[in-house]
Biopython code that builds the backbone (N, CA, C, O; Angstrom):
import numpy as np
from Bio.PDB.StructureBuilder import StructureBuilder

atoms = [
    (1, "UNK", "N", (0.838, -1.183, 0.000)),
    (1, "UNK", "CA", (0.000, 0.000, 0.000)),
    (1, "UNK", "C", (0.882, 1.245, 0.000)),
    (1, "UNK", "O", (1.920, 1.365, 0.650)),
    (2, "UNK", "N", (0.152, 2.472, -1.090)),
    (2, "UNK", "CA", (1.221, 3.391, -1.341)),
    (2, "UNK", "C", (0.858, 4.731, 0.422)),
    (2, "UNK", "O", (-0.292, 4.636, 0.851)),
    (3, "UNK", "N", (1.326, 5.241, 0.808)),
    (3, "UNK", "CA", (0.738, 5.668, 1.683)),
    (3, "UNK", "C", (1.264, 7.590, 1.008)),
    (3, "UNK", "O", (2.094, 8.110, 0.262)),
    (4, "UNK", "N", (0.299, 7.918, 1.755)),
    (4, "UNK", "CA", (-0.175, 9.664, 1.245)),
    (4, "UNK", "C", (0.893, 10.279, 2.507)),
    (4, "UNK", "O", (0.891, 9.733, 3.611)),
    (5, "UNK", "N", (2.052, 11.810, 2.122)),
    (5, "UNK", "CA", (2.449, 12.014, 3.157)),
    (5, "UNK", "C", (1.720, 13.070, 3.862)),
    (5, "UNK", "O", (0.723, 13.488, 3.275)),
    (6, "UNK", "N", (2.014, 13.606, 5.032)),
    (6, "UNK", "CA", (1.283, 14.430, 5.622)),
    (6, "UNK", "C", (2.199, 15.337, 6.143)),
    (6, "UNK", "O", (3.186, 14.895, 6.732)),
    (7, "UNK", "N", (1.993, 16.814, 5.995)),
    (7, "UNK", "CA", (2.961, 17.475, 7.252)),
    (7, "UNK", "C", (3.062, 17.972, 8.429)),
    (7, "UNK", "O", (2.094, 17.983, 9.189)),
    (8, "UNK", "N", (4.098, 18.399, 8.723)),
    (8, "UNK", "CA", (3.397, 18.303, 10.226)),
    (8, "UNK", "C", (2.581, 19.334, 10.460)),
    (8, "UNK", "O", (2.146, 18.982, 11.556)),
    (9, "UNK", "N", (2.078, 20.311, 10.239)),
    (9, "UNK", "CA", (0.791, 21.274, 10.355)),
    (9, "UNK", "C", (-0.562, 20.609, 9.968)),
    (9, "UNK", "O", (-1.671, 20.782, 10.474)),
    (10, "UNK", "N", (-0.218, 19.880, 9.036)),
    (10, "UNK", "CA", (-1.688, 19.093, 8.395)),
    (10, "UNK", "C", (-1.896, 18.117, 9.326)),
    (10, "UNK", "O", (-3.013, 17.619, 9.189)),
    (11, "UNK", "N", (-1.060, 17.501, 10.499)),
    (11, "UNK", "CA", (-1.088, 16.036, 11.320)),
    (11, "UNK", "C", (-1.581, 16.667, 12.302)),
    (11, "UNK", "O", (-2.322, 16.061, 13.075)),
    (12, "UNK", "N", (-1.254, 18.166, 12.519)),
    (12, "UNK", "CA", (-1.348, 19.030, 14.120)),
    (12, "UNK", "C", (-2.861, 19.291, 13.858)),
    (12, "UNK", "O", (-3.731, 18.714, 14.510)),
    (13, "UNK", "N", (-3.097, 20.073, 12.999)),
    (13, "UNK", "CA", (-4.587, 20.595, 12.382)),
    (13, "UNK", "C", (-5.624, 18.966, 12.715)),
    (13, "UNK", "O", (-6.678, 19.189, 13.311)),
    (14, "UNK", "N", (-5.384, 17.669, 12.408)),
    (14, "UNK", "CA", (-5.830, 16.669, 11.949)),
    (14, "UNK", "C", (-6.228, 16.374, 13.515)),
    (14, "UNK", "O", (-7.388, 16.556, 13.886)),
    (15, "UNK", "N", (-5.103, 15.861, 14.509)),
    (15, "UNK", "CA", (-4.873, 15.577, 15.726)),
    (15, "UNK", "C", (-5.536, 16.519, 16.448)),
    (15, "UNK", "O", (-5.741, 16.312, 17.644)),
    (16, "UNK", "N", (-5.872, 17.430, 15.968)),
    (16, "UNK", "CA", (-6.557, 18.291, 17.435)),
    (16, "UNK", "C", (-7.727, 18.186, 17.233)),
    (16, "UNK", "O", (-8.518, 17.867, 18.120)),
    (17, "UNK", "N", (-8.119, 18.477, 15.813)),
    (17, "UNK", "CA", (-9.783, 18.138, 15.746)),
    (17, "UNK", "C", (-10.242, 16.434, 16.086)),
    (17, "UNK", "O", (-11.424, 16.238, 16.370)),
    (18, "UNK", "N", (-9.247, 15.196, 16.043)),
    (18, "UNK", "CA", (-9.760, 14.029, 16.322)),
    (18, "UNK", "C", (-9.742, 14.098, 18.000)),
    (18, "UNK", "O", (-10.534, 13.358, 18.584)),
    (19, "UNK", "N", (-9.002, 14.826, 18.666)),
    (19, "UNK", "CA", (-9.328, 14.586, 20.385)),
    (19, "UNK", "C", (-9.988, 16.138, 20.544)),
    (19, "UNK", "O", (-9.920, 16.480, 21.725)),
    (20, "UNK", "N", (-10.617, 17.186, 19.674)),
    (20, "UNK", "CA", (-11.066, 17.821, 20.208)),
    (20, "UNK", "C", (-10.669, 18.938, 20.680)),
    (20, "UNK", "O", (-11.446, 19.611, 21.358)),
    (21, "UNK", "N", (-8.938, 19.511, 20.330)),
    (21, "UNK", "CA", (-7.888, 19.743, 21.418)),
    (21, "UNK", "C", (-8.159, 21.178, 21.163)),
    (21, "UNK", "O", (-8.561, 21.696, 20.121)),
    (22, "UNK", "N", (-7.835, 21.791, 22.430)),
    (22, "UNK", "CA", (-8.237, 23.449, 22.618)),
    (22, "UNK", "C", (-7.141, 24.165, 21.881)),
    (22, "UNK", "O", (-6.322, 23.612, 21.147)),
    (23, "UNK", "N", (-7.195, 25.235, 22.103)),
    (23, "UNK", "CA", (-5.604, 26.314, 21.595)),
    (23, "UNK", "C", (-5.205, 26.780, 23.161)),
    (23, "UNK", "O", (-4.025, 27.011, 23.425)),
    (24, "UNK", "N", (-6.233, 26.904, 24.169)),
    (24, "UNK", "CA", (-5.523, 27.404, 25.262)),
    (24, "UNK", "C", (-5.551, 26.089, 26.215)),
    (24, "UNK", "O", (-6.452, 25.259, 26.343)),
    (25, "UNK", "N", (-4.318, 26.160, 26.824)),
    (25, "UNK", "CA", (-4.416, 24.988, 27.456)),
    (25, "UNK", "C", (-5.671, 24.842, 28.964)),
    (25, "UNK", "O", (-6.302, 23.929, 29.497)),
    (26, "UNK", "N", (-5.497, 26.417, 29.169)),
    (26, "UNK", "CA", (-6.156, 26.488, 30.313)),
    (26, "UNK", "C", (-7.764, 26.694, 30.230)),
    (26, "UNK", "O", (-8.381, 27.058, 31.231)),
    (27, "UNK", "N", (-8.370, 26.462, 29.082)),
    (27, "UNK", "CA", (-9.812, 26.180, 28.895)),
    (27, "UNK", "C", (-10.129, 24.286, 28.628)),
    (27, "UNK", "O", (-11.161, 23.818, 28.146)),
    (28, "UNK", "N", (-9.105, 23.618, 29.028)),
    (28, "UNK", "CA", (-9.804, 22.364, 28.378)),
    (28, "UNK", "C", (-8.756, 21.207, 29.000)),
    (28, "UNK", "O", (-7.564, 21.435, 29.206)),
    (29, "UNK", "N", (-9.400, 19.959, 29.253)),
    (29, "UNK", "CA", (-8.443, 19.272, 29.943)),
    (29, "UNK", "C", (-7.262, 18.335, 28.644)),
    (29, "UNK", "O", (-6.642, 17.330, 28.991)),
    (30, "UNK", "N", (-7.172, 18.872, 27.324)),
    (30, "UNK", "CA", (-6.667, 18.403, 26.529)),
    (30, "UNK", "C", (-6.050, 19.576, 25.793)),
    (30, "UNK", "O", (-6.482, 20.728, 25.844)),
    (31, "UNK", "N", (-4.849, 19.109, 25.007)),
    (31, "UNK", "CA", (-4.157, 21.026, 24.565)),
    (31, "UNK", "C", (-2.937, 20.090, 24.072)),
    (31, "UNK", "O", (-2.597, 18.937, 24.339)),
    (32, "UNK", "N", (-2.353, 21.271, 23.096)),
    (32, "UNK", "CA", (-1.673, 20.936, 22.164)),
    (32, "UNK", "C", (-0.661, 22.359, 22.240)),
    (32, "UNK", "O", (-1.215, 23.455, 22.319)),
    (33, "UNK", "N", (0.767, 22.267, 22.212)),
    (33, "UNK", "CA", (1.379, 23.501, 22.419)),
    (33, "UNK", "C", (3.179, 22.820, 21.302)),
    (33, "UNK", "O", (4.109, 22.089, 21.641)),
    (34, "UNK", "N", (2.859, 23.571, 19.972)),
    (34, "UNK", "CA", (4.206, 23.121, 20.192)),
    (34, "UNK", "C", (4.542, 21.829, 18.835)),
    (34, "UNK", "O", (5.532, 21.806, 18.104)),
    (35, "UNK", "N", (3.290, 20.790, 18.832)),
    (35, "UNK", "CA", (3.501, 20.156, 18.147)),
    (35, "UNK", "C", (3.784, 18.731, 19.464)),
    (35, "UNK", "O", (4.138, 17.586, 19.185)),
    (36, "UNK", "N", (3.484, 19.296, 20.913)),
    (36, "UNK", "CA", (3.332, 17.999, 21.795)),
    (36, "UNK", "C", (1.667, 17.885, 22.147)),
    (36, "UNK", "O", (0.873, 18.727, 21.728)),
    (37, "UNK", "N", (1.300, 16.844, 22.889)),
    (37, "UNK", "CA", (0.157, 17.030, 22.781)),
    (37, "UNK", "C", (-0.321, 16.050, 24.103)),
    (37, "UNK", "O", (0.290, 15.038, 24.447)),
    (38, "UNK", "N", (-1.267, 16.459, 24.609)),
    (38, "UNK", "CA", (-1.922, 16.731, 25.782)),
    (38, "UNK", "C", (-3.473, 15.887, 26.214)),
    (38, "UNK", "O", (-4.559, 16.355, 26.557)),
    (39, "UNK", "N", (-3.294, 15.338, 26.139)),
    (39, "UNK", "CA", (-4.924, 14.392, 26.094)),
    (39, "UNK", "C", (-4.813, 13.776, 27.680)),
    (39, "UNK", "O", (-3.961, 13.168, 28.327)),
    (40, "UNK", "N", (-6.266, 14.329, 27.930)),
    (40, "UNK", "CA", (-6.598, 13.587, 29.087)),
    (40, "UNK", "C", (-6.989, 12.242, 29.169)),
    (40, "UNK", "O", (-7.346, 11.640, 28.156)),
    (41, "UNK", "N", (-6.952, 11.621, 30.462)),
    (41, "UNK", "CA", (-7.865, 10.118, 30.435)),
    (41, "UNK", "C", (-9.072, 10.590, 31.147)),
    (41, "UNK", "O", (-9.546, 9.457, 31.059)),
    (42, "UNK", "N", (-9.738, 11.059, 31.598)),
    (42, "UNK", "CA", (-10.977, 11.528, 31.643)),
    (42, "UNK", "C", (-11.672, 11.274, 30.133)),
    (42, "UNK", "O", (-12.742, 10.665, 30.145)),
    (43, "UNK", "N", (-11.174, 11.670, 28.927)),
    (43, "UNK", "CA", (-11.966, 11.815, 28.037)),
    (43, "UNK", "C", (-11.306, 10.604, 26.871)),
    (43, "UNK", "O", (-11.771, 10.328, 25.766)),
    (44, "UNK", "N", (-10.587, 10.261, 27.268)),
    (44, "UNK", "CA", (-9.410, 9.408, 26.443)),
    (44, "UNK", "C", (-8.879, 8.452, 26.897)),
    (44, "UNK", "O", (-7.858, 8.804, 27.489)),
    (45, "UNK", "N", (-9.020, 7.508, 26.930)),
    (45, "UNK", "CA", (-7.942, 6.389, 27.698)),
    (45, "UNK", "C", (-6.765, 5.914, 26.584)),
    (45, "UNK", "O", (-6.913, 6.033, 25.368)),
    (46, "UNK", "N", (-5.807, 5.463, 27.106)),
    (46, "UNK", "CA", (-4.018, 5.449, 26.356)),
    (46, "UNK", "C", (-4.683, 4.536, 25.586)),
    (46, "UNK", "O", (-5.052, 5.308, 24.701)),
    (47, "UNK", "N", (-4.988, 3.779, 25.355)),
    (47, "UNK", "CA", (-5.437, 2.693, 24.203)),
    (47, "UNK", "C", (-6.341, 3.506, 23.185)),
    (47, "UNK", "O", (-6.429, 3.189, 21.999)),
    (48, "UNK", "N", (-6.841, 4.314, 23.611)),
    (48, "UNK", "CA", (-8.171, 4.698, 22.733)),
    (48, "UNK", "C", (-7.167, 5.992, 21.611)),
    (48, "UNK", "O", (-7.374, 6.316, 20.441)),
    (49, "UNK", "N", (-6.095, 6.457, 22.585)),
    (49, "UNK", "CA", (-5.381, 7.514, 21.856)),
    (49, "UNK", "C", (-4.780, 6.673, 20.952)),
    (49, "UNK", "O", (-5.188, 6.728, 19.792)),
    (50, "UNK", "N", (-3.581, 5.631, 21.331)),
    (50, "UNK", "CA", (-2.681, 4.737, 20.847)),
    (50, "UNK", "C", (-3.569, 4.656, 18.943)),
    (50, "UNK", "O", (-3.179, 5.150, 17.885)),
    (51, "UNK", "N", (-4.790, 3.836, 19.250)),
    (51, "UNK", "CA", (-5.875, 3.426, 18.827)),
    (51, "UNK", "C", (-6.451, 4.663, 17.368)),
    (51, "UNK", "O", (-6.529, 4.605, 16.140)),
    (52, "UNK", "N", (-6.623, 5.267, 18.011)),
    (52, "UNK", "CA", (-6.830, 6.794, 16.995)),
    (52, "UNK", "C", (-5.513, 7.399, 15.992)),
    (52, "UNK", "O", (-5.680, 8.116, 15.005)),
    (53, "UNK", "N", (-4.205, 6.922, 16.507)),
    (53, "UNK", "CA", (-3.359, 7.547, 15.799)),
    (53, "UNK", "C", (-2.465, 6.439, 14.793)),
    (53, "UNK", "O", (-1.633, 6.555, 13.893)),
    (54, "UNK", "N", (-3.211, 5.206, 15.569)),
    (54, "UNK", "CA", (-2.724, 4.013, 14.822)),
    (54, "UNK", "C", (-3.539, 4.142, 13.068)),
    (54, "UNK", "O", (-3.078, 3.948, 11.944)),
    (55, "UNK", "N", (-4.901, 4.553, 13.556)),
    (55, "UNK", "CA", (-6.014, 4.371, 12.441)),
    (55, "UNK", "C", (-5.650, 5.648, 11.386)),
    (55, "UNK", "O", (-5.903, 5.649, 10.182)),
    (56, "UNK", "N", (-4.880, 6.918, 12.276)),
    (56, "UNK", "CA", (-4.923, 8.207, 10.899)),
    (56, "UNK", "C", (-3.664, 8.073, 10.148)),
    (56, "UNK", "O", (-3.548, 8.328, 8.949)),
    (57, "UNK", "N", (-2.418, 7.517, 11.186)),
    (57, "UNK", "CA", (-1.520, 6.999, 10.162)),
    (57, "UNK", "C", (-1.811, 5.843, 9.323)),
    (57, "UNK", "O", (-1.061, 5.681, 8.360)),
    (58, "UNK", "N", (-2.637, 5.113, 9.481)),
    (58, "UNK", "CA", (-2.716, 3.538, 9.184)),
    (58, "UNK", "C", (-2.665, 3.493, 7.089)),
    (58, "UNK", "O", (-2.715, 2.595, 6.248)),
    (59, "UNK", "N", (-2.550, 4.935, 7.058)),
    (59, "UNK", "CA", (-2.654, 5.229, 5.463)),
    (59, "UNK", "C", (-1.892, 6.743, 5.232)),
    (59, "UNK", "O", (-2.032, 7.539, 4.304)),
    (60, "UNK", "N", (-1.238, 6.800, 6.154)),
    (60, "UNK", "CA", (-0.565, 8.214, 5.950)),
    (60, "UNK", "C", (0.959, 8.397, 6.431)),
    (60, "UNK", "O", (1.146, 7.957, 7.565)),
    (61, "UNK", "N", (1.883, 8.852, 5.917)),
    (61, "UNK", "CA", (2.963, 9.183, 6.707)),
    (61, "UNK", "C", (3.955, 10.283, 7.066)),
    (61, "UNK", "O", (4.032, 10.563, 5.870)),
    (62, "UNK", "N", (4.598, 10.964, 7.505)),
    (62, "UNK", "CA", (4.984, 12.225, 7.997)),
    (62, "UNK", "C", (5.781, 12.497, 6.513)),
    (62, "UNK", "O", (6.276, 11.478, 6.032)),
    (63, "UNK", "N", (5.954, 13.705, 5.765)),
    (63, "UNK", "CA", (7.059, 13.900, 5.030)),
    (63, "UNK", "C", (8.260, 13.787, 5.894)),
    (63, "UNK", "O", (8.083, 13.716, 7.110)),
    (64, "UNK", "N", (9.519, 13.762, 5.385)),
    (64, "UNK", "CA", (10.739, 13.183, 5.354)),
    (64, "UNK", "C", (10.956, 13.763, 6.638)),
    (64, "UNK", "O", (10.324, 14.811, 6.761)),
    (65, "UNK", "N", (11.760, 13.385, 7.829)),
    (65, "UNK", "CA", (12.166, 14.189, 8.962)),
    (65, "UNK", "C", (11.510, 14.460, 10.129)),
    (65, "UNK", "O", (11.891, 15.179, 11.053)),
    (66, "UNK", "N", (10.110, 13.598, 9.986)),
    (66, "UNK", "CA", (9.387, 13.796, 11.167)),
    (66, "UNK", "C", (8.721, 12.301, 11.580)),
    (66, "UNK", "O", (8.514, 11.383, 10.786)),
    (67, "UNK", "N", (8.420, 12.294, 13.120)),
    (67, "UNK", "CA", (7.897, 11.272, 13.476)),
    (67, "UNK", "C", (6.926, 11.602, 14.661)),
    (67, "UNK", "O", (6.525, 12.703, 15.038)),
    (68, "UNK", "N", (6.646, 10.294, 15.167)),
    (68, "UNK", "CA", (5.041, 10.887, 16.457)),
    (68, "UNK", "C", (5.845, 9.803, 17.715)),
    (68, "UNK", "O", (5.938, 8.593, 17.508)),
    (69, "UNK", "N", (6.379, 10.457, 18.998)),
    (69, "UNK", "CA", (7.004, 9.469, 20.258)),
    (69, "UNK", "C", (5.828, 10.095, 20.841)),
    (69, "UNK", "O", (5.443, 11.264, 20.820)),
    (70, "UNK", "N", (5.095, 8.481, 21.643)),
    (70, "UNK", "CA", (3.828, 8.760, 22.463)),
    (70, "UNK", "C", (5.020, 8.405, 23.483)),
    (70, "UNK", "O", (5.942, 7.608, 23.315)),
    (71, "UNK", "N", (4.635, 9.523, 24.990)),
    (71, "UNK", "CA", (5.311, 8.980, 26.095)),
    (71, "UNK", "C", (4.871, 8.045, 26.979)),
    (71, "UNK", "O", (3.723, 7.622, 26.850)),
    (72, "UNK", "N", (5.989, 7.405, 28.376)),
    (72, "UNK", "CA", (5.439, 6.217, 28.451)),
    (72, "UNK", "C", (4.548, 6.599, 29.678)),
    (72, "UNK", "O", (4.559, 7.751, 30.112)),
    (73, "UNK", "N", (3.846, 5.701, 30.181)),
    (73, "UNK", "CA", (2.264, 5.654, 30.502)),
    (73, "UNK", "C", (2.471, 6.745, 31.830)),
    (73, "UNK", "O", (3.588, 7.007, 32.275)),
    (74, "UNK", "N", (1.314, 7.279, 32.330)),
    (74, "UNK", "CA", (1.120, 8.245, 33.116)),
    (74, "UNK", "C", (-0.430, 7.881, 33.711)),
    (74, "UNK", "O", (-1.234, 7.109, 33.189)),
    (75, "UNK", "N", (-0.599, 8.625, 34.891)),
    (75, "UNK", "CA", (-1.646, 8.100, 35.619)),
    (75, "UNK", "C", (-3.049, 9.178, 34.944)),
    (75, "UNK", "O", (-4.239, 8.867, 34.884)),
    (76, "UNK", "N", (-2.438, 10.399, 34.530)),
    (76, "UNK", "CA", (-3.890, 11.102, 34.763)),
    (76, "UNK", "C", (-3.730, 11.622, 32.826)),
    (76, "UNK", "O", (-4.769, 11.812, 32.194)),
    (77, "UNK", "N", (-2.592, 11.755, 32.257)),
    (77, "UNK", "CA", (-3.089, 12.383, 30.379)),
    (77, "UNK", "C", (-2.142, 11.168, 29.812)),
    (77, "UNK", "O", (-1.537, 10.410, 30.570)),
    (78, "UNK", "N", (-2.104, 11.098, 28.694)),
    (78, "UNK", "CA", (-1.618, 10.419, 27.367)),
    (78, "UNK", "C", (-0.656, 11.615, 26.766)),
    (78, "UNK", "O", (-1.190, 12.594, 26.243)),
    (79, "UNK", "N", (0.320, 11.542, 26.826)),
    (79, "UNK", "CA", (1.098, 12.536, 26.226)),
    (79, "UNK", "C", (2.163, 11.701, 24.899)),
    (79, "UNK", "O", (2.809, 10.660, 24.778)),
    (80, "UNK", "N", (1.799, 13.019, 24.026)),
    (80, "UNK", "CA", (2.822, 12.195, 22.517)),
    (80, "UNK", "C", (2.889, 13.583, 21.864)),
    (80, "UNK", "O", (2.075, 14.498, 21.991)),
    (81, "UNK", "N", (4.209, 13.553, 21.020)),
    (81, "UNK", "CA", (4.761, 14.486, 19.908)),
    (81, "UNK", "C", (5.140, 14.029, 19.017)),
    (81, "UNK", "O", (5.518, 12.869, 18.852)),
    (82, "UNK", "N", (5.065, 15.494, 17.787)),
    (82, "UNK", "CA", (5.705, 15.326, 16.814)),
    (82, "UNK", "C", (7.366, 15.982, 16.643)),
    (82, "UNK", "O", (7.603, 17.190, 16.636)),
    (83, "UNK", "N", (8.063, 15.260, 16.555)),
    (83, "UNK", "CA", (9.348, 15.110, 16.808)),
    (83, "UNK", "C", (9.799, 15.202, 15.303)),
    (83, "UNK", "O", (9.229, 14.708, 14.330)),
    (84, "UNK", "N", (11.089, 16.034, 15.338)),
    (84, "UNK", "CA", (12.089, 15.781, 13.850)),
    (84, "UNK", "C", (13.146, 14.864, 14.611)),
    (84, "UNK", "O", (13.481, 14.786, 15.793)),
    (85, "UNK", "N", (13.653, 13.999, 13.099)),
    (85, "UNK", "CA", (14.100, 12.891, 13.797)),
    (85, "UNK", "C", (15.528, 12.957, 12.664)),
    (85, "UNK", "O", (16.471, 12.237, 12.335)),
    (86, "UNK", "N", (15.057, 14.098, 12.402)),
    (86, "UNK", "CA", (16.960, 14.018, 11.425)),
    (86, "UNK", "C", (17.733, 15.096, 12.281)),
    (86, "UNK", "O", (18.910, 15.357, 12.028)),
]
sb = StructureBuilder()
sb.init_structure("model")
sb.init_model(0)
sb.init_chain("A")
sb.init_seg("    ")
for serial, (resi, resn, name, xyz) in enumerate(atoms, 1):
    if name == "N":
        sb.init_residue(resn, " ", resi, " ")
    sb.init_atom(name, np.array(xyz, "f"), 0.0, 1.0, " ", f" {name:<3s}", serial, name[0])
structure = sb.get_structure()
């Protein structure tokens, strides 16, 4: 399968509208600053994020130099970025 690339403004734009994500962090328990990103488990559980970003890449991939590190598990958000990796 040929996969479509994406950049990283089009993945940020993409990712905030699939969890919903505010512009200020301090109106919403989910927020995005940066190109890291912020999801609660109140509204999200780590599988359901994992799960969601498995399905928008599952046909898409970063142009050249970028990638997505979800960090490792936490009690109260799901935290992951988009990272340059050259």
């Amino acid at each position: 399968m040929v996969k479509n690339t994406v950049s990283k403004e089009k993945a940020i734009k993409d990712i905030k509208e699939m969890f919903n994500i505010s512009i200020d962090e301090s109106s919403n328990d989910c927020y995005e600053k940066d190109g890291s990103f912020v999801v609660s488990k109140k509204r999200f559980e780590r599988f359901e994020v994992v799960g969601k970003l498995q399905d928008y890449f599952s046909d898409k991939c970063f142009v050249e130099g970028f990638g997505l590190e979800i960090s490792p598990i936490t009690l109260i958000y799901t935290t992951f970025k988009i990272i340059n990796i050259n």
